[in-house]
C-alpha positions as CSV (number, residue, x, y, z in Angstrom):
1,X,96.9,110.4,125.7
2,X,96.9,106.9,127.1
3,X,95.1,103.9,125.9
4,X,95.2,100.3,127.2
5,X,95.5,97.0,125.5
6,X,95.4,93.8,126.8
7,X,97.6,91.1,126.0
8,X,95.5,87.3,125.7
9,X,96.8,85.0,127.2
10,X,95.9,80.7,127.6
11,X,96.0,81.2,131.1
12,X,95.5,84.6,132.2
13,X,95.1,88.3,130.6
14,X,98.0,91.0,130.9
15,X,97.1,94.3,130.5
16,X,99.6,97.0,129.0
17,X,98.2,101.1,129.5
18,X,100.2,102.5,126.8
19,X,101.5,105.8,127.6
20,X,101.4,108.7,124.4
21,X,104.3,110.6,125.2
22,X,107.8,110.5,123.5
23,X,111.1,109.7,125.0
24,X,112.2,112.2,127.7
25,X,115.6,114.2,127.2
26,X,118.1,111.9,129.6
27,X,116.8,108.6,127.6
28,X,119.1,110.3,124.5
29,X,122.6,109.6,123.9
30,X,125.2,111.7,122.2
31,X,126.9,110.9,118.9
32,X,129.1,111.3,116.1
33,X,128.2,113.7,113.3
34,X,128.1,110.3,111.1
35,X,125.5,108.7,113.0
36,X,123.6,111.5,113.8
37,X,121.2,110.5,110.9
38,X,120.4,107.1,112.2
39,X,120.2,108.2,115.4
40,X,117.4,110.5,114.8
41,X,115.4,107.9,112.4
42,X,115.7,105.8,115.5
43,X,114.6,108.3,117.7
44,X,111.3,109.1,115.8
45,X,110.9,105.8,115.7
46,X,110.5,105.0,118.8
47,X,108.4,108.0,119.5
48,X,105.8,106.7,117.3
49,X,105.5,103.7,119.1
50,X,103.9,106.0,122.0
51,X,101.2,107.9,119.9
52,X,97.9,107.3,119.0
53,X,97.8,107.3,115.2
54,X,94.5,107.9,113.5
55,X,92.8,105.1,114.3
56,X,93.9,104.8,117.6
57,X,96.1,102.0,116.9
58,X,99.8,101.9,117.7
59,X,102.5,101.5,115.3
60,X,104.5,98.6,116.5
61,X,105.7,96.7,119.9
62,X,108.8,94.9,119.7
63,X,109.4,92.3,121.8
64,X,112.7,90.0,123.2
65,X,112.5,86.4,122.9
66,X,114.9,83.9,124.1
67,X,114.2,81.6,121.3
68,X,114.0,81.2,117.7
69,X,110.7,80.2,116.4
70,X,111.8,77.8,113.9
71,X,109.1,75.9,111.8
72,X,106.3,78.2,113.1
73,X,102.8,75.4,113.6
74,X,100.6,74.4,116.5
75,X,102.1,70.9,115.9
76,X,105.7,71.8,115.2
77,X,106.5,74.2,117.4
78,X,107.3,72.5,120.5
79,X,110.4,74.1,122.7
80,X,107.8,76.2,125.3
81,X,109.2,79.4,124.0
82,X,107.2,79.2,120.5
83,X,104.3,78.0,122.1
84,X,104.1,81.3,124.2
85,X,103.6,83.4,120.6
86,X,101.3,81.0,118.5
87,X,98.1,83.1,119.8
88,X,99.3,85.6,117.5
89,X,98.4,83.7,114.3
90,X,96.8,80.6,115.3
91,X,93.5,79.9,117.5
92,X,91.5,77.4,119.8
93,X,88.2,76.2,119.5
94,X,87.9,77.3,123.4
95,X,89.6,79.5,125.2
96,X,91.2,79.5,129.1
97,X,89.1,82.4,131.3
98,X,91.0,81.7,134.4
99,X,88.9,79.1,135.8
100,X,87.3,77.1,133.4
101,X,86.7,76.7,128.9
102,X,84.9,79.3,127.4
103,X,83.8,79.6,123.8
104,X,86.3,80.6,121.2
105,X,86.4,80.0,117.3
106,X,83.5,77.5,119.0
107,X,80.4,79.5,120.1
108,X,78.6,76.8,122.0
109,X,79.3,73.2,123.1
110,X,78.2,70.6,124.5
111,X,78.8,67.8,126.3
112,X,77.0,64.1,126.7
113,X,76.1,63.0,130.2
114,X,78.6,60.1,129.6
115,X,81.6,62.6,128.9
116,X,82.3,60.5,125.6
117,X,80.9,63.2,123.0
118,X,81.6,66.8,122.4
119,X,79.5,68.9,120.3
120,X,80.9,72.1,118.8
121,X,78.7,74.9,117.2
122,X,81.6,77.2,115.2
123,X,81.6,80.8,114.8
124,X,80.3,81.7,111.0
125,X,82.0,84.7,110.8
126,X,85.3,83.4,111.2
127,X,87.7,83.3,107.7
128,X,91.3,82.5,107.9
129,X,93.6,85.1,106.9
130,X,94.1,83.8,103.5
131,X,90.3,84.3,103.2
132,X,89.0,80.0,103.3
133,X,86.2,79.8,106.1
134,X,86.8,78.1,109.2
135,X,84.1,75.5,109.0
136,X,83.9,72.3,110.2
137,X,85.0,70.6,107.4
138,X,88.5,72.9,108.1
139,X,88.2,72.0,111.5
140,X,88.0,68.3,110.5
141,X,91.2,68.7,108.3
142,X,93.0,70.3,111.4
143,X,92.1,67.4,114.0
144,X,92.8,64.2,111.0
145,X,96.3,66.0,111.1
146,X,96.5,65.8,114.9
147,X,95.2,61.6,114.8
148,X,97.8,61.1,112.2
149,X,100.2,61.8,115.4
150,X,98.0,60.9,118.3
151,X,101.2,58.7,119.6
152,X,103.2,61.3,119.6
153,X,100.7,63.8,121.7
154,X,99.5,60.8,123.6
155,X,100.4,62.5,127.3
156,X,97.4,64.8,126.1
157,X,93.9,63.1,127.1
158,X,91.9,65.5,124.8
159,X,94.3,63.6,121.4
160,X,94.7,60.5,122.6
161,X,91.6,59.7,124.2
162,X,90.1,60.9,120.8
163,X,88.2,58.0,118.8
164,X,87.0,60.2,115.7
165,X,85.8,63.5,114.1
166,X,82.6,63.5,113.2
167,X,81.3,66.7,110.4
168,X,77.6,67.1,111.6
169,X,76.5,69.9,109.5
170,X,79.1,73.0,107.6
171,X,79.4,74.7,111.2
172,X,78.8,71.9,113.8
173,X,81.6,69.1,114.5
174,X,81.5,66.4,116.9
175,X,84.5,64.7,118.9
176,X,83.8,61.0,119.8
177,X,85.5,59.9,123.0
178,X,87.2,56.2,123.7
179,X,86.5,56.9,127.6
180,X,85.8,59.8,129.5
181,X,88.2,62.3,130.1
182,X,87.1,65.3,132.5
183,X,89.5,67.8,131.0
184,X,89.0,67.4,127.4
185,X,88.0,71.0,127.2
186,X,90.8,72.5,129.5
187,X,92.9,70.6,126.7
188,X,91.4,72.3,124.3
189,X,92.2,75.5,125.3
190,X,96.1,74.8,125.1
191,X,98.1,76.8,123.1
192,X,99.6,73.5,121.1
193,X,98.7,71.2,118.8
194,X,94.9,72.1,119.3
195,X,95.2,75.5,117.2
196,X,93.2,76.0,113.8
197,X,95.4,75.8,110.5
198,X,94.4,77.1,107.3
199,X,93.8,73.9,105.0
200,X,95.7,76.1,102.4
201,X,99.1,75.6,104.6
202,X,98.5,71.7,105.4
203,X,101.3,69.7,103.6
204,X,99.9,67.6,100.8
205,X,99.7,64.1,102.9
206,X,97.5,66.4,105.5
207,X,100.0,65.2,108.5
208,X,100.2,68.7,109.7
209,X,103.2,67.9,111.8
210,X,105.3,68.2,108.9
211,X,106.5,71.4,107.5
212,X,104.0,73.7,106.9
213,X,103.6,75.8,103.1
214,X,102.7,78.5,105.2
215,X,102.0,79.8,109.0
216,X,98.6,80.7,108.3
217,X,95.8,80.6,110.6
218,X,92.3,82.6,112.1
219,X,94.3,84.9,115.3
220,X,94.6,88.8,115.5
221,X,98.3,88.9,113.5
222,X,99.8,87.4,110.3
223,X,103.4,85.9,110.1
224,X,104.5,88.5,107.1
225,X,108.7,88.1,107.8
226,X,110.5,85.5,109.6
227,X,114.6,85.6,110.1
228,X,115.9,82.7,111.4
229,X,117.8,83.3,114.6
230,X,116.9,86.9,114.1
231,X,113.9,88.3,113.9
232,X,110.3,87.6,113.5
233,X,107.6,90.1,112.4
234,X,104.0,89.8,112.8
235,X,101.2,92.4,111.2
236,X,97.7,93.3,111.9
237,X,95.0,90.7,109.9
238,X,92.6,93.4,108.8
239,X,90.0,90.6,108.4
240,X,90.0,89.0,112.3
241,X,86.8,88.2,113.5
242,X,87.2,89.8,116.8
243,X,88.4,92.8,118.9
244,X,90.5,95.1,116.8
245,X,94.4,94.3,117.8
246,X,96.3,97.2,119.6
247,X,99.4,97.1,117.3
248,X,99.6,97.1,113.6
249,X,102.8,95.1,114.1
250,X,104.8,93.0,116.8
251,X,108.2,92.3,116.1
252,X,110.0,89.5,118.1
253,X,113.6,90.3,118.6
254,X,115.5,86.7,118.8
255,X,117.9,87.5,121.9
256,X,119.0,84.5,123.5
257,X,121.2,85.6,125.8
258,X,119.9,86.8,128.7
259,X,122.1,90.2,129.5
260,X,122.2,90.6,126.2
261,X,118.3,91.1,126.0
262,X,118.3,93.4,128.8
263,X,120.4,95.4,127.1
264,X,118.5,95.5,124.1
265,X,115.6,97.0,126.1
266,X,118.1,100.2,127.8
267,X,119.1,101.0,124.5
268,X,115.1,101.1,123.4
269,X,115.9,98.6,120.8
270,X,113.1,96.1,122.1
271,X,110.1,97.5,125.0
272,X,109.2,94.7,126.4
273,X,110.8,91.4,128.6
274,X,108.1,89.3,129.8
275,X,107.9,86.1,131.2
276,X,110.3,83.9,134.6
277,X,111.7,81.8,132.0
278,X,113.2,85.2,130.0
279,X,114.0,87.4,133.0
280,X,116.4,86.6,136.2
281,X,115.0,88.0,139.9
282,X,118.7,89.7,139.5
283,X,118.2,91.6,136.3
284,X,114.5,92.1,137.7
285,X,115.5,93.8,140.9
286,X,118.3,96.6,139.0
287,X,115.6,98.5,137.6
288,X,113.0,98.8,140.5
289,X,112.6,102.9,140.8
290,X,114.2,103.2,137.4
291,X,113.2,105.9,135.3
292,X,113.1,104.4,131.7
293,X,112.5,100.7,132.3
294,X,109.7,99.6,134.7
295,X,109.2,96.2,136.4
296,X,106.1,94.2,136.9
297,X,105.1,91.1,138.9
298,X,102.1,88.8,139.3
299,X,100.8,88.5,142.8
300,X,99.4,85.2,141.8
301,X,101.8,82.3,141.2
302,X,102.3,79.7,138.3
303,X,104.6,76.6,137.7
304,X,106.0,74.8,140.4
305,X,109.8,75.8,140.2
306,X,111.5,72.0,140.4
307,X,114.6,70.1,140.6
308,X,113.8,66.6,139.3
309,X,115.8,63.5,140.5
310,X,116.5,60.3,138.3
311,X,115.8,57.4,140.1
312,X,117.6,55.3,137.4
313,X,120.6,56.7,138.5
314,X,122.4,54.2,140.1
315,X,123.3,56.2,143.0
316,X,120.1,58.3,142.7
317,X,118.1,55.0,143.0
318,X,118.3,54.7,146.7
319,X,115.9,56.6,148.1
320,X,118.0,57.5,151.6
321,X,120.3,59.4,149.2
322,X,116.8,61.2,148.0
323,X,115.9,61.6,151.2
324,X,119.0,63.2,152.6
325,X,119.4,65.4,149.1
326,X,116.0,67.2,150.2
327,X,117.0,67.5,154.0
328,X,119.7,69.7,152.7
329,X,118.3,71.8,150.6
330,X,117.7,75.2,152.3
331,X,114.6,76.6,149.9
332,X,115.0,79.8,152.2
333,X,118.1,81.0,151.4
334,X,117.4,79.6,147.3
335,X,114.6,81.9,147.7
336,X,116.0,84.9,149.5
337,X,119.1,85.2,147.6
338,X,117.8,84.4,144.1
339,X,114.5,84.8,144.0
340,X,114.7,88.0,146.5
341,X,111.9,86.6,148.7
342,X,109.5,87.4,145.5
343,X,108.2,83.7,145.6
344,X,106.7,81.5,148.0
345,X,108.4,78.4,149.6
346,X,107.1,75.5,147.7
347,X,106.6,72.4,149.7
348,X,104.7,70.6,147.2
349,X,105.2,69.4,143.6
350,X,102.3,71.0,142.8
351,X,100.3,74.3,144.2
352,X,97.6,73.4,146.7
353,X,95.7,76.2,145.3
354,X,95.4,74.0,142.1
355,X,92.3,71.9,142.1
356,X,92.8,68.6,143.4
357,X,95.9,69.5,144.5
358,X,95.2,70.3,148.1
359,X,96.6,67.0,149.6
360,X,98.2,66.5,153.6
361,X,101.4,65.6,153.4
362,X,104.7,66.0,155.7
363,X,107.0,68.5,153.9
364,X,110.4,68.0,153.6
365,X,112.4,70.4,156.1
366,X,115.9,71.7,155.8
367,X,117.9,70.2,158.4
368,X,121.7,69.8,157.6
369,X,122.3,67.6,160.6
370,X,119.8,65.1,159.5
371,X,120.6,64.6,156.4
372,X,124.3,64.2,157.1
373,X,122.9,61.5,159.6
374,X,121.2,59.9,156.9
375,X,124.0,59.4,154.4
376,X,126.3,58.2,157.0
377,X,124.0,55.4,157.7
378,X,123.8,54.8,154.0
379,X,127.4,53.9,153.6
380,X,128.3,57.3,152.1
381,X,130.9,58.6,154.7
382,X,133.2,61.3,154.2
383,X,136.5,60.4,154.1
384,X,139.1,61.9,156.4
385,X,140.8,65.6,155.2
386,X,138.1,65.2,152.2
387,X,135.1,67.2,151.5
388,X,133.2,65.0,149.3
389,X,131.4,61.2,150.7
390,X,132.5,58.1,149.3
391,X,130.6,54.8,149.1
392,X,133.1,51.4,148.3
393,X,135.6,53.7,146.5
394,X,133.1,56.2,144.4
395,X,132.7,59.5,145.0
396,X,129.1,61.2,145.6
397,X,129.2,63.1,142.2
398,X,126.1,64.4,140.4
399,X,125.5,66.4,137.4
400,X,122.7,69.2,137.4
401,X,121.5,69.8,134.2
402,X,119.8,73.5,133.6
403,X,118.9,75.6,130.4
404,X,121.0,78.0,130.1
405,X,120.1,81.8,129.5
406,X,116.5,80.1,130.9
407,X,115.5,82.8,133.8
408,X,116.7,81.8,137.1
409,X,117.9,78.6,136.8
410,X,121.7,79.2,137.1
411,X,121.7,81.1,139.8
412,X,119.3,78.4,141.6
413,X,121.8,75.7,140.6
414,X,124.5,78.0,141.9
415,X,123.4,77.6,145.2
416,X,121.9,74.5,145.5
417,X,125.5,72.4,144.6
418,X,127.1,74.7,147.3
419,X,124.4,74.1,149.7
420,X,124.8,70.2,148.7
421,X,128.6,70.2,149.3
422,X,128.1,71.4,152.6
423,X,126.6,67.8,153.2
424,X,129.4,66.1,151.4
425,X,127.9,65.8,147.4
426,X,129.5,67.1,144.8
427,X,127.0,68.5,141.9
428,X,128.7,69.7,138.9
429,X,126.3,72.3,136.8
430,X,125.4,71.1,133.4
431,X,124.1,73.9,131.2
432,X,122.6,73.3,127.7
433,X,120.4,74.7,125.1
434,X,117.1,73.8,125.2
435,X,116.9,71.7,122.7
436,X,119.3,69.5,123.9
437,X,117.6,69.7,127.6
438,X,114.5,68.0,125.9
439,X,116.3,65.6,124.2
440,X,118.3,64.6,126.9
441,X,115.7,64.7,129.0
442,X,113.3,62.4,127.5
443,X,115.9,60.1,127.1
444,X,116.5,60.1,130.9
445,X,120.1,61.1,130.4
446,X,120.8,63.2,133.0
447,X,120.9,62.5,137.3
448,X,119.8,66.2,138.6
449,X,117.2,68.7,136.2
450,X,115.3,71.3,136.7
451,X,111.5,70.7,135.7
452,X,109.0,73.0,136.3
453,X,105.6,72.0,136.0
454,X,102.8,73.8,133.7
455,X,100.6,76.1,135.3
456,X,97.1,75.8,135.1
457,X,94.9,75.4,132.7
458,X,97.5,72.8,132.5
459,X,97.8,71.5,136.0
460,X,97.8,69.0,137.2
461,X,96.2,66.9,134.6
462,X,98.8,67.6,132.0
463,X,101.7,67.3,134.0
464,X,100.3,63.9,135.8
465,X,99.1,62.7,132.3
466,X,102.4,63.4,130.8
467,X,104.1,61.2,133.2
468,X,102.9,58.2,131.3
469,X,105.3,59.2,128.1
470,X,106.0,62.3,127.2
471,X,107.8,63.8,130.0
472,X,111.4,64.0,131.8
473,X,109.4,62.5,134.9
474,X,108.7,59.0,133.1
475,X,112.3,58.2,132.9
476,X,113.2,59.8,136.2
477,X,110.8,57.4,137.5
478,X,111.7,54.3,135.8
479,X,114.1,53.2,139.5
480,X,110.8,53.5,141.4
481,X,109.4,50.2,142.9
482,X,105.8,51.4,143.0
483,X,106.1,52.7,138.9
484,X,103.8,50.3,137.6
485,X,101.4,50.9,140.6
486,X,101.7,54.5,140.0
487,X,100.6,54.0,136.2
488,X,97.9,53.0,136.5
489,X,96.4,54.9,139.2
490,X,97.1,57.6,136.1
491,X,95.4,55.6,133.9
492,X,92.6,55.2,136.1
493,X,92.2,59.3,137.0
494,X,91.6,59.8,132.7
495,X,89.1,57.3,132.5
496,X,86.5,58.2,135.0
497,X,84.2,60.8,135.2
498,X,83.0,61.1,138.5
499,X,84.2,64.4,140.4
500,X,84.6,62.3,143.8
501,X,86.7,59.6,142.5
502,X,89.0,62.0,140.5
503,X,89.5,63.4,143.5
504,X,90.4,60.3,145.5
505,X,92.7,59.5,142.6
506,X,94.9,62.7,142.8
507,X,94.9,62.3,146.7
508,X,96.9,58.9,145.9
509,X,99.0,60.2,143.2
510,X,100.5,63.0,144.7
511,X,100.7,61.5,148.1
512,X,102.6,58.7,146.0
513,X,104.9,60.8,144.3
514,X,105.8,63.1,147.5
515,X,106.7,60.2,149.8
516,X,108.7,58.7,146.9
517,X,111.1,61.5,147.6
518,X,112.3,62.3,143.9
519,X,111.1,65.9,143.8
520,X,112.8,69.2,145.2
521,X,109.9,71.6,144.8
522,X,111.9,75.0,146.1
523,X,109.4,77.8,145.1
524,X,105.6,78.5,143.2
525,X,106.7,80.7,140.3
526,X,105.7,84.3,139.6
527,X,105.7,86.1,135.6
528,X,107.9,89.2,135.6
529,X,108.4,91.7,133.1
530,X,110.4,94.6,132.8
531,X,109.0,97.4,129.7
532,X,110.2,100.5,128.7
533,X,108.4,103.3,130.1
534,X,107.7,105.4,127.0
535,X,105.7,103.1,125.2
536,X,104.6,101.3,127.8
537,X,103.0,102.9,131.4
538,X,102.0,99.7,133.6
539,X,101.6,95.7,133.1
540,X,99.0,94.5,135.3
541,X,98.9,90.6,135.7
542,X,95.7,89.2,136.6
543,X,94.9,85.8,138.9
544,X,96.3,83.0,136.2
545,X,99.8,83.8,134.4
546,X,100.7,82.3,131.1
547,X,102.2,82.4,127.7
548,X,101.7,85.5,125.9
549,X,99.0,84.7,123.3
550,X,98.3,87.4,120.7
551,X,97.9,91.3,121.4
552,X,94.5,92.6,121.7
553,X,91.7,94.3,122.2
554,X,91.5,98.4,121.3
């Protein structure tokens, strides 16, 4: 028997056909008399996973994840892994349908003809899992919490644009706008901080940015075990309000080392991998015609994969250097070597296929001999017998920094720095945590990074917005001549709401921020997955990719 489930996500819908057969005989392993035991338990564990049980719902899907989910909250939960599993508990008033916000916990809305007001008709059937209704006194309670740290989420129009909430009767609540902001909804659909919290869980000062008394909220699952660094289990809530979840438990397997969490899935001890930022093209590409592990990709494309330059670097700050850095990247062989010619050339910061984002520009070719040219004239000469240029007795020396165990980032950073000493620069690869990435980061420590951008619903507007603040591109951008200009043409684009001068206004930016020469686009990103082939049959990615947002739908 199969049966199919799909998987929710912000910005797109993956669909798993789940396949009701057991493991076949080469997918078992011999062993000792003294394991025998707990071999077998494991075994029929695993072949429960694949059948139907009574009700039609499977047993369990266990998942790898590259990072823990520490302080589990829509507000507290901010290192892009967490984010991609707060679906699971914790819901938006609207939700992301591949092209625009559609109803969610919010059955209607509406907007005023000035874009300053936002009416929102909730849902009455809708109960948190500890049983309070979500009404709009609760959602009230949720968005105070947000305002207490509007600062703090200020790159996000839909929170910092935000004047008040108003309670205009138990199940309608009203936003009230500074200004306009034309994607106050698409914010809404965001898998962070908008998300509905049980009042129950708030912390007694209601600043629900602090540590939560409990991960409580209105999604498909609850949070019933968490192990730090370890493990993270998630069952059904018998009470949800909609479609009937596929699995009466997911279990997220903490794995954050990447070979170790394809190993975890050959030895059946997790089913699924999903997701560029979990998965290499390399570990991708040893299972295609495999037998017990299958691969999936998206034929549509996500993030922009990015190296970002600091302009505050001293050396950085010259824009010939820039220049010369992006005549010598060769995005071809990045993409054929790496990526396996999965991806497509990106010549843009941001996919033209995004609206507004379909701006003229003259992309930066690979051409070795021109950008040698280039830093010759710019004082940077390579020294006789030496391989590395040298400018008034300093050497051409950059660090990349990368997250480490983060998809395909090494391997891209691999080749890049020996595609950058053939011009006579010296990068030195900089791996780190995450954590410390975004620390670093949004301190502007660092010369070279990687710094994908969001994928839509997010972009652009998040990812121009978040330029302002909170973002490794503010600091990068601090040795630009034209920053202050650039500003406020972004604080212009979030305060109009007419659709032609929006677009006028992204025209500007992006042709501002491509000629500024600070961004090595190399390819538009695709989600992966590898699955193991007993539980799991196919995973079919529609148009949008995203973070996986709760399992769904019988």
């Amino acid at each position: 028997m199969k049966k199919i489930i799909s998987i929710l996500l912000i910005t797109m819908l993956f669909t798993l056909s789940l396949a009701g057969c057991s493991k076949s005989d080469d997918n078992e392993k011999s062993v000792s008399n003294d394991n025998a035991a707990n071999d077998t338990a494991k075994k029929d564990n695993a072949d429960n996973k694949g059948k139907a049980t009574d009700d039609a719902q499977k047993d369990e899907l266990v998942i790898a994840w590259a990072s823990d989910l520490d302080n589990f909250g829509p507000l507290t939960s901010e290192d892009g892994y967490s984010h991609e599993i707060l679906g699971l508990v914790y819901e938006s008033l609207l939700k992301y349908d591949g092209k625009k916000a559609v109803p969610n916990l919010a059955e209607s809305y509406e907007a005023t003809p000035d874009g300053k007001e936002y009416t929102f008709k909730l849902r009455e059937d809708v109960k948190f899992s500890d049983g309070l209704p979500l009404n709009a006194e609760a959602v009230k309670q949720n968005m105070d919490g947000i305002l207490l740290n509007a600062d703090r989420f200020s790159w996000m129009g839909a929170i910092g644009k935000l004047d008040k909430v108003e309670v205009v009767d138990d199940y309608t609540i009203k936003f009230v706008y500074k200004e306009p902001y034309y994607a106050a909804t698409l914010d809404m659909c965001s898998q962070f901080p908008i998300r509905m919290i049980s009042p129950n869980s708030m912390p007694d000062d209601g600043n629900t940015a602090g540590i939560l008394k409990s991960s409580v909220g209105t999604g498909p699952y609850v949070l019933t075990e968490a192990i730090k660094d370890q493990q993270y289990v998630f069952t059904v809530n018998e009470n949800y309000w909609g479609d009937k979840p596929a699995y009466k438990k997911v279990i997220v397997k903490v794995i954050p080392d990447h070979d170790s969490r394809v190993m975890a899935l050959q030895s059946g001890d997790v089913d699924l991998i999903y997701g560029a930022k979990q998965l290499s093209y390399e570990a991708y590409a040893q299972f295609t015609d495999n037998k017990k592990i299958g691969t999936a990709c998206s034929e549509s494309e996500s993030e922009t994969r990015s190296i970002l330059m600091n302009t505050a670097n001293e050396v950085l700050k010259d824009m010939d250097v820039r220049k010369a850095i992006l005549c010598g990247v060769n995005k071809k062989v990045i993409i054929g070597t790496v990526l396996l010619d999965i991806e497509n050339k990106a010549d843009t910061i941001l996919n033209p296929s995004l609206t507004y984002c379909d701006v003229e520009v003259e992309p930066y070719e690979y051409n070795k001999e021109e950008a040698c040219k280039i830093l010759d004239e710019a004082g940077w000469t390579l020294p006789e017998g030496k391989t590395i240029r040298e400018k008034d007795g300093n050497k051409l020396s950059l660090n990349l920094m990368y997250v480490t165990g983060r998809g395909a980032e090494e391997s891209i950073a691999q080749v890049f720095a020996s595609q950058m000493k053939e011009i006579g620069i010296d990068v030195k690869l900089d791996g780190v945590e995450l954590m410390v990435w975004g620390s670093r980061g949004f301190e502007g420590d660092f010369d070279l990074s990687f710094n994908a951008t969001y994928a839509a619903p997010y972009d652009p507007h998040t990812y121009i917005g978040g330029m302002m603040s909170y973002s490794l591109d503010n600091p990068a951008q601090q040795g630009l001549d034209n920053k202050k200009d650039l500003d406020e043409k972004i604080l212009k684009l979030f305060s109009i709401n007419d659709e032609k001068e929006i677009k006028n206004c992204y025209d500007s930016i992006l042709k501002q921020l491509h000629e500024s020469a600070m961004y090595i686009p190399i390819s538009y990103q695709k989600q992966i997955a590898l699955y193991n082939k007993d539980v799991i049959s196919t995973v079919e990615f529609p148009s949008i990719p995203g973070q996986l947002d709760m399992m769904l739908i019988k």
